[in-house]
C-alpha positions in Angstrom: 4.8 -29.0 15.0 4.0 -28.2 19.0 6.5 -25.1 18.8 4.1 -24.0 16.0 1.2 -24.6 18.0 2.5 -22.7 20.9 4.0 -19.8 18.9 0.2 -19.2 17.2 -1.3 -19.7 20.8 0.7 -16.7 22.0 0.1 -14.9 18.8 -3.6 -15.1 19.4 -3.7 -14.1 23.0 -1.7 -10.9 22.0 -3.6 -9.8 18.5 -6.8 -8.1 18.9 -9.0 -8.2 15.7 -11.3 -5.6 17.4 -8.5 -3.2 18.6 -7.0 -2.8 15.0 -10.2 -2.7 12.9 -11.4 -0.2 15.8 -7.9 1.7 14.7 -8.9 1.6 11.1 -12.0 2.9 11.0 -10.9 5.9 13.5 -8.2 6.6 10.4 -10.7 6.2 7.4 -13.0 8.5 8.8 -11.1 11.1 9.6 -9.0 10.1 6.8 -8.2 14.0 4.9 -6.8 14.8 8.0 -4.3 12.0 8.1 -3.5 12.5 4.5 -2.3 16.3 5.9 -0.4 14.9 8.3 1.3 12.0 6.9 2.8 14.4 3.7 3.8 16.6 6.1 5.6 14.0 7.7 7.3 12.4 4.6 8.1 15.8 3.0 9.6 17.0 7.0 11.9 13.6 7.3 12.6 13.7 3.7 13.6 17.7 3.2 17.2 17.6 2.7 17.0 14.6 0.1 18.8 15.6 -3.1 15.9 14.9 -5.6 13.2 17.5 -2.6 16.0 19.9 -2.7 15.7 20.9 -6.3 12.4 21.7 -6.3 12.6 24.4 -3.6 9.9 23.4 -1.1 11.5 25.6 1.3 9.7 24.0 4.2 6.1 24.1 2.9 4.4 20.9 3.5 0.9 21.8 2.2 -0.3 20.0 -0.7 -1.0 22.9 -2.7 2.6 24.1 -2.7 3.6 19.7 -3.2 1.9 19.3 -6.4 2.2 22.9 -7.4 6.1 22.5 -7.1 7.2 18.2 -7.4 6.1 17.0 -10.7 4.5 13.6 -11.3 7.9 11.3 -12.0 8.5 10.0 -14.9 11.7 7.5 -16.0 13.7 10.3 -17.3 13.3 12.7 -14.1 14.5 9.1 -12.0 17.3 8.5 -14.4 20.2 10.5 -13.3 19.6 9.3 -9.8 19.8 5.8 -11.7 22.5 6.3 -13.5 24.4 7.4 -10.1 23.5 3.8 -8.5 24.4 1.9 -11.5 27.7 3.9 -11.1 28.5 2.5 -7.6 27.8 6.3 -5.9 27.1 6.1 -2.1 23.7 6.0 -1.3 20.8 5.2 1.3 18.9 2.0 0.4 15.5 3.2 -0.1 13.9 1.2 2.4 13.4 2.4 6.1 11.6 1.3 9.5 8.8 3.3 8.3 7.7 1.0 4.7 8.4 -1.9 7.3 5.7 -0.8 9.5 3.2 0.0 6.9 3.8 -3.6 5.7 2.9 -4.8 8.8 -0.3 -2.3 9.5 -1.6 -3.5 6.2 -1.3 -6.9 7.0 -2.9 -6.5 10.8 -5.4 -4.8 9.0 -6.7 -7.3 6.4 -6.0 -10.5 9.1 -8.3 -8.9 11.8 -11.0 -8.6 9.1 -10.3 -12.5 8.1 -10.3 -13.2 11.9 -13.3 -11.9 12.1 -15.1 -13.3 9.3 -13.4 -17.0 9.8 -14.1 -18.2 13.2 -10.4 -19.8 14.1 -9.1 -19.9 10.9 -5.6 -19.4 12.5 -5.8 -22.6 14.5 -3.5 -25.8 13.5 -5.5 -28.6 13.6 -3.9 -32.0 13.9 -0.4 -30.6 12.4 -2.1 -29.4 9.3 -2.0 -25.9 8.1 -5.2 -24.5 7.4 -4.5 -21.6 5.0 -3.1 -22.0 1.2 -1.0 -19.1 0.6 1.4 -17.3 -2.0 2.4 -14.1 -2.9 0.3 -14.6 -6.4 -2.4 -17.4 -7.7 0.2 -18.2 -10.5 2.5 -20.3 -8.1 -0.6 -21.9 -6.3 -1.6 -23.1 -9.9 2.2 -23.8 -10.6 2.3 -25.5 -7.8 -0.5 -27.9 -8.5 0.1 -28.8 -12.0 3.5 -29.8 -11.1 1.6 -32.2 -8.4 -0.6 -33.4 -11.2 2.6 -34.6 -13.1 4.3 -36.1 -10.3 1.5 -37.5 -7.6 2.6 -40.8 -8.6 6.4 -40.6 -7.9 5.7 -38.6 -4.3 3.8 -41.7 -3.4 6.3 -43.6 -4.2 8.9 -41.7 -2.6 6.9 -41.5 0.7 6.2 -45.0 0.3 10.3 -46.1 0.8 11.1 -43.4 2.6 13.5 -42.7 -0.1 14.2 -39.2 -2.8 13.8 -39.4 -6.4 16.8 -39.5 -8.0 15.4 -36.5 -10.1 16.2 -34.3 -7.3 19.7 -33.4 -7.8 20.1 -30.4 -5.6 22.7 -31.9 -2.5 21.6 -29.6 0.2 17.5 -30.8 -0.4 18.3 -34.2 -0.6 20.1 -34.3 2.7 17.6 -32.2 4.7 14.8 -34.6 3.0 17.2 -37.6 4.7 16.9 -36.1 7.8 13.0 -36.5 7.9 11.9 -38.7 5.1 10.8 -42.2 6.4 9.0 -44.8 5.0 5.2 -44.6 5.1 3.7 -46.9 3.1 0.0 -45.7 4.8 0.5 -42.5 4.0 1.3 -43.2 0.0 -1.6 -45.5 0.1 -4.2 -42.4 1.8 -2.9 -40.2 -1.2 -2.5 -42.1 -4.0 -6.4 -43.2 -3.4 -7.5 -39.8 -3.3 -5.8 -39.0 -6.4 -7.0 -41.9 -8.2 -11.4 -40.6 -6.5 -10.6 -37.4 -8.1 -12.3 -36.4 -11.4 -10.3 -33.6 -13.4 -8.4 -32.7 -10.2 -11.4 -31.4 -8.6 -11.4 -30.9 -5.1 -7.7 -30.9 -5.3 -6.9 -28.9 -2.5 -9.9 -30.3 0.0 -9.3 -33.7 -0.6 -4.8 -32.7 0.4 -5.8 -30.0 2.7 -9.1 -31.6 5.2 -8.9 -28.0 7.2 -8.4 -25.9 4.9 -10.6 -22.8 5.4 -9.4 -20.6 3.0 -7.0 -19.8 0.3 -4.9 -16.6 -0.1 -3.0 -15.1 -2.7 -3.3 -11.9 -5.1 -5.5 -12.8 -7.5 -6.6 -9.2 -9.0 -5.3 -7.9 -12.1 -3.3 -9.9 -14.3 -3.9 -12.8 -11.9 -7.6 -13.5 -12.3 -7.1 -15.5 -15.8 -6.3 -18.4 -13.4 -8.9 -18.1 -11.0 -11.0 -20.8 -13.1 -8.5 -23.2 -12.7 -7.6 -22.5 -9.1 -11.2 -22.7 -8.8 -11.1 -26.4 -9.4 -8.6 -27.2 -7.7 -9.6 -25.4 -4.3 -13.2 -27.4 -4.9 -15.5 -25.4 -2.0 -12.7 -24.0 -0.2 -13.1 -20.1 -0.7 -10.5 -17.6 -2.4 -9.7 -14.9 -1.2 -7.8 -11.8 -3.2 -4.7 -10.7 -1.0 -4.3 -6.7 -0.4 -3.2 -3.9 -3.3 0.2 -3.0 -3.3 2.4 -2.2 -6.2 6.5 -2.6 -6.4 6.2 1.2 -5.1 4.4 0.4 -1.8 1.2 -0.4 0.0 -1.8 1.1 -1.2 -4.8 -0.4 0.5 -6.5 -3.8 2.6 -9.0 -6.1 1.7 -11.4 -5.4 4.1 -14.5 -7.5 2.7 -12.9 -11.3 2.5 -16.3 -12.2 2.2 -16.5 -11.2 -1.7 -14.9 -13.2 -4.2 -11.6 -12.1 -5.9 -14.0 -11.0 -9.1 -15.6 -8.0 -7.0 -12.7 -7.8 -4.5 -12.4 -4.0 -3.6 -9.4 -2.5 -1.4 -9.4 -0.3 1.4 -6.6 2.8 1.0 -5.2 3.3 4.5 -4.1 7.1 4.5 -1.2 6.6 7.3 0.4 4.4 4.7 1.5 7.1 1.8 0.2 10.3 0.4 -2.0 9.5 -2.4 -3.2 11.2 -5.1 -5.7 10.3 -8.7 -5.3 11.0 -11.8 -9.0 10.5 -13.9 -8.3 8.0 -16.6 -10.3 10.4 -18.8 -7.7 13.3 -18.1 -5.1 10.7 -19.4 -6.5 10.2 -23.2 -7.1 14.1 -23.3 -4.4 16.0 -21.8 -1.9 15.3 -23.8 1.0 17.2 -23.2 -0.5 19.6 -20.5 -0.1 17.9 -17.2 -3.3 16.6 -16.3 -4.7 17.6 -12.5 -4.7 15.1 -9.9 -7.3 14.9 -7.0 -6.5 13.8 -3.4 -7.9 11.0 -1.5 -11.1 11.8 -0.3 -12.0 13.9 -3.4 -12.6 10.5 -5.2 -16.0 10.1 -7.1 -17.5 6.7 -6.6 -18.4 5.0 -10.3 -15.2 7.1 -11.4 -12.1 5.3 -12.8 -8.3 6.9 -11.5 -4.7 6.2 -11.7 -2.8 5.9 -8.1 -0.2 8.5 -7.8 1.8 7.8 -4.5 4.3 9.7 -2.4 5.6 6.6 -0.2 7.8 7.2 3.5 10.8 5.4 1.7 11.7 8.5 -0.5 9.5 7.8 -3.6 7.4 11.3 -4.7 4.7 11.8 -6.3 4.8 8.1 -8.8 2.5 7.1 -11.4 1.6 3.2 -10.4 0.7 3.0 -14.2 3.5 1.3 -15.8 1.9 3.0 -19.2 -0.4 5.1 -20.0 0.5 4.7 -24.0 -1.4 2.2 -24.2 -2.2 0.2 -27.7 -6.1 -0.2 -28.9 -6.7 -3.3 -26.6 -5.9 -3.1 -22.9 -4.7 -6.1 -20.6 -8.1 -7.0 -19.4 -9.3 -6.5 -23.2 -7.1 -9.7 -23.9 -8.2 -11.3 -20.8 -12.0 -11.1 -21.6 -11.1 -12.2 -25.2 -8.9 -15.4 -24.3 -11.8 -16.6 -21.8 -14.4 -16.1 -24.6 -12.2 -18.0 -27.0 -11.1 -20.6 -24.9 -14.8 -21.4 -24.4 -14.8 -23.2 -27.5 -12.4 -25.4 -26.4 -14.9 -26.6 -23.3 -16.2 -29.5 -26.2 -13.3 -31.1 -26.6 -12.4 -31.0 -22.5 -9.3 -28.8 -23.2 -8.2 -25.3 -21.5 -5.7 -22.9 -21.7 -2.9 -23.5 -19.3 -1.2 -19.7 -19.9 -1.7 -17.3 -22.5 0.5 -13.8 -23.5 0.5 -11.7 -26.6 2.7 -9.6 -29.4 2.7 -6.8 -31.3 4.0 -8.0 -34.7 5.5 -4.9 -36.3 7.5 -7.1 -39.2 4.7 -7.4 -41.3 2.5 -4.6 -43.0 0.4 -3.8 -41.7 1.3 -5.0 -37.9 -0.8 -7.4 -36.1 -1.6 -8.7 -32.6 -0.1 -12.1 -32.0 -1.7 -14.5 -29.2 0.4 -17.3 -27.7 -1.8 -20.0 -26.3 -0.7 -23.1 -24.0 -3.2 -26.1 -23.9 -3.2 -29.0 -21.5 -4.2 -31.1 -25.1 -4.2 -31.1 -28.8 -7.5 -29.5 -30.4 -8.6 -29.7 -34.0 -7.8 -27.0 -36.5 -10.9 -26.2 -37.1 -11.8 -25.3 -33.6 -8.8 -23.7 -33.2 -9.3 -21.8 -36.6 -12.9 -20.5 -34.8 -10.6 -19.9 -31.7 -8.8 -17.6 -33.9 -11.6 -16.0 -35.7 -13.4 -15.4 -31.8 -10.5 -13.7 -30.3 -10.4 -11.4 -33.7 -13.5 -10.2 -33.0 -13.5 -10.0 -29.3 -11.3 -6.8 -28.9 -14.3 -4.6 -29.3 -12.8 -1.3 -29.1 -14.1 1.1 -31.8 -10.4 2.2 -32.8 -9.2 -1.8 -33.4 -12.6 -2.7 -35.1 -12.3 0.2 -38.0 -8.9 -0.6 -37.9 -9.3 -4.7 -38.7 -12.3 -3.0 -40.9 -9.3 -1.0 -43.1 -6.8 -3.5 -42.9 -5.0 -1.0 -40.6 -4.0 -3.4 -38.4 -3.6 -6.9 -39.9 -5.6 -10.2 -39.2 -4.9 -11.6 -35.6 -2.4 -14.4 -35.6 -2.7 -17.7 -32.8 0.3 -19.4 -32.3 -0.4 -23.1 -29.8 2.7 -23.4 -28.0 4.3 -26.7 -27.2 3.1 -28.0 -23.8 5.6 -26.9 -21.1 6.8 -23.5 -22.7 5.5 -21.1 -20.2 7.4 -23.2 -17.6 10.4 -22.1 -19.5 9.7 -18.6 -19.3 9.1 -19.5 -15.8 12.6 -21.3 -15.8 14.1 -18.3 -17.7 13.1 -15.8 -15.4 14.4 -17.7 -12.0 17.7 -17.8 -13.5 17.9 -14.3 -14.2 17.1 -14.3 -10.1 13.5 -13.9 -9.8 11.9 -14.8 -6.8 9.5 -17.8 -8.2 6.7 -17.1 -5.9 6.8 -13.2 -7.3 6.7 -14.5 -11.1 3.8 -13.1 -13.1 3.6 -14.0 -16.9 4.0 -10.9 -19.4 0.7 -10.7 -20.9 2.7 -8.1 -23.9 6.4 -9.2 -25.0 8.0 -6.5 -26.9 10.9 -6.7 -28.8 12.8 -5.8 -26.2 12.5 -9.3 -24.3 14.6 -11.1 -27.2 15.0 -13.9 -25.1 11.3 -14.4 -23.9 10.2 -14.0 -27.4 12.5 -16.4 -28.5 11.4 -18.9 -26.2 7.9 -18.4 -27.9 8.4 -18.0 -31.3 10.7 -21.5 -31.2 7.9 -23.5 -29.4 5.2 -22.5 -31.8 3.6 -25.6 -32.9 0.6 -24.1 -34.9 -0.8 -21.1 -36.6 -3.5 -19.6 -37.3 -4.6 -16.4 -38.8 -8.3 -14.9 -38.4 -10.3 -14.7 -41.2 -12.9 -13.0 -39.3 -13.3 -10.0 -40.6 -13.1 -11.3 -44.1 
């Protein structure tokens, strides 16, 4: 604990929130400019890379001649270049100094804003940490239901200074022996404040005294958790982490003062050449490649896909995983599970995790939704449950469809308690990072094995009789 203490003193006599927000705004207002200069860059650095080679830039680094020449990528253009690294052929890693240091500018970026905005949040106080943080809210959440199944033995444990024997791991259970004493006080402090709590609210306050904040993505396929991490964190505010995608950085939260709901991001243009493609272009083009729009030719109100050309070698990618998308969208589901799960609020029941599939077996096809609860509900709720999701996916298409019998009657499937940590489990043996895990909201055919795991811990069905 006092290395820590000195390593953040020196860390704070060296950062300079002012200097590096004073650095960003010089870069976002001047920011077409920098867009120039960084493809210029990448496309300089990168010219004699196979993949530039073939589409005869012949040392032009405007964007004009970029988009006229380097088409968007797709899978199949990447796939030879696949195939050679599944093949063993000598290559660069595609990661360089360069993505390292954009890493780190985003993150200056987003911590001088927090700085600013909370007074010493990065202070230790008394040996406590004061910020909650994880890659996503999922392992926060994780994290927390597992501590509401096993408050009772950690007292315990702390209480002898002794391990459960339901850690089996060797190499935990002799670091834990090296600092594990007995602390009967401590077990007592805890266990009280587990035992004042109401529904676990306040959680993380009552744990965590100076906690100021807590940080994690939380956007996107995260926020169906934020109600939940909500109770837990109590007051303590929530704050989204910054927008970056498997392909790179793309922009810093820069307002931590708004909740994750109406979080908005920041593109810094040093980071990557970006371009956007309007969501309308991508229903309508069809097969004509629709034109994209640089970064400061945005609309505000206007809705876009990120295209980015990133300094590790990656030109011109579509961050949307698929534009082919079905009648219902992600966040279509989303909305519809927290309507229907509002039903559930009388019977003091929620939905732990919730993901969905497209049920092709049957004609016509239907949408099944997968539902965990942290209880047992009556049919007939769950039957209105049912019935409420139906008639929550509101897009014209689905509703004349349902109207038809186009698309078949919604199916809900309750899942035994516990089967999303199976998932969970499944995926961390395949060699997942756990704090990286986010659940599939749509399991294709294609993931047997998560379907599997599903379909065999389906406890109850029910199929909507909602549009008669």
């Amino acid at each position: 604990p006092n290395h820590s203490i000195i390593i953040i003193k020196k860390m704070e006599h060296k950062f300079d929130s002012e200097a590096v927000i004073q650095e960003f705004e010089c870069l976002t207002k001047d920011a077409k400019r920098v867009q120039l200069e960084t493809l210029k860059k990448i496309l300089k650095e990168n010219g004699e890379a196979e993949y530039l080679k073939k589409w005869n830039l012949d040392g032009r680094y405007d964007p004009q001649t970029y988009s006229a020449c380097v088409p968007v990528v797709t899978h199949k253009d990447l796939e030879p270049y696949i195939q050679k690294i599944a093949d063993g052929k000598p290559k660069f890693v595609p990661f360089n100094d360069e993505l390292t240091e954009t890493t780190m500018q985003i993150y200056r970026t987003s911590f001088a804003f927090r700085n600013r905005y909370f007074d010493g949040c990065n202070q230790v106080v008394n040996g406590l940490g004061v910020v909650i943080s994880s890659t996503f809210a999922h392992s926060i959440i994780h994290s927390f239901r597992t501590f509401e199944l096993v408050w009772s033995e950690l007292c315990s444990d702390i209480r002898t200074g002794t391990l459960s024997a339901k850690i089996t791991v060797p190499s935990i259970r002799t670091a834990m022996a090296k600092v594990l004493t007995p602390n009967p006080d401590l077990a007592d402090e805890i266990r009280n404040k587990c035992l004042g709590l109401s529904d676990w609210n306040g959680l993380i306050p009552e744990m965590f005294p100076n906690c100021k904040y807590i940080y994690a993505i939380m956007t996107g396929s995260m926020e169906p958790y934020l109600k939940k991490l909500r109770v837990y964190a109590g007051g303590v505010r929530l704050l989204s982490a910054d927008y970056g995608s498997s392909e790179g950085w793309i922009g810093a939260n820069v307002d931590p003062d708004l909740p994750p709901e109406k979080t908005s991001f920041t593109v810094l243009p040093n980071i990557g050449y970006f371009e956007f493609l309007p969501l309308g272009e991508i229903n309508e083009a069809g097969s004509v490649e629709p034109e994209l729009i640089g970064l400061t030719d945005v609309q505000l109100g206007e809705e876009y896909e990120v295209v980015v050309t990133n300094v590790a070698g990656l030109y011109r990618r579509n961050l949307m995983l698929n534009i082919n998308i079905d009648k219902n969208t992600e966040k279509d589901l989303q909305l519809s599970v927290e309507k229907a799960a509002k039903l559930l609020t009388g019977e003091k029941l929620e939905v732990v995790d919730f993901t969905s599939h497209v049920d092709l077996a049957s004609d016509p096809g239907h949408y099944v939704i997968f539902w965990e609860m942290n209880g047992e509900a009556s049919d007939a709720v769950l039957q209105e449950c049912c019935n409420c999701l139906d008639k929550s996916f509101v897009d014209a298409g689905y509703v004349s469809s349902r109207k038809v019998n186009a698309i078949g009657p919604l199916e809900l499937r309750v899942l035994k308690r516990g089967t999303f940590q199976k998932i969970l489990d499944h995926y961390v043996g395949l060699g997942s990072a756990l704090n990286q895990f986010k659940t599939p909201r749509c399991v294709g055919p294609s993931n047997r094995k998560v379907l599997q795991i599903l379909c065999n811990n389906a406890v109850k069905s029910y199929v909507s009789n909602a549009f008669g």
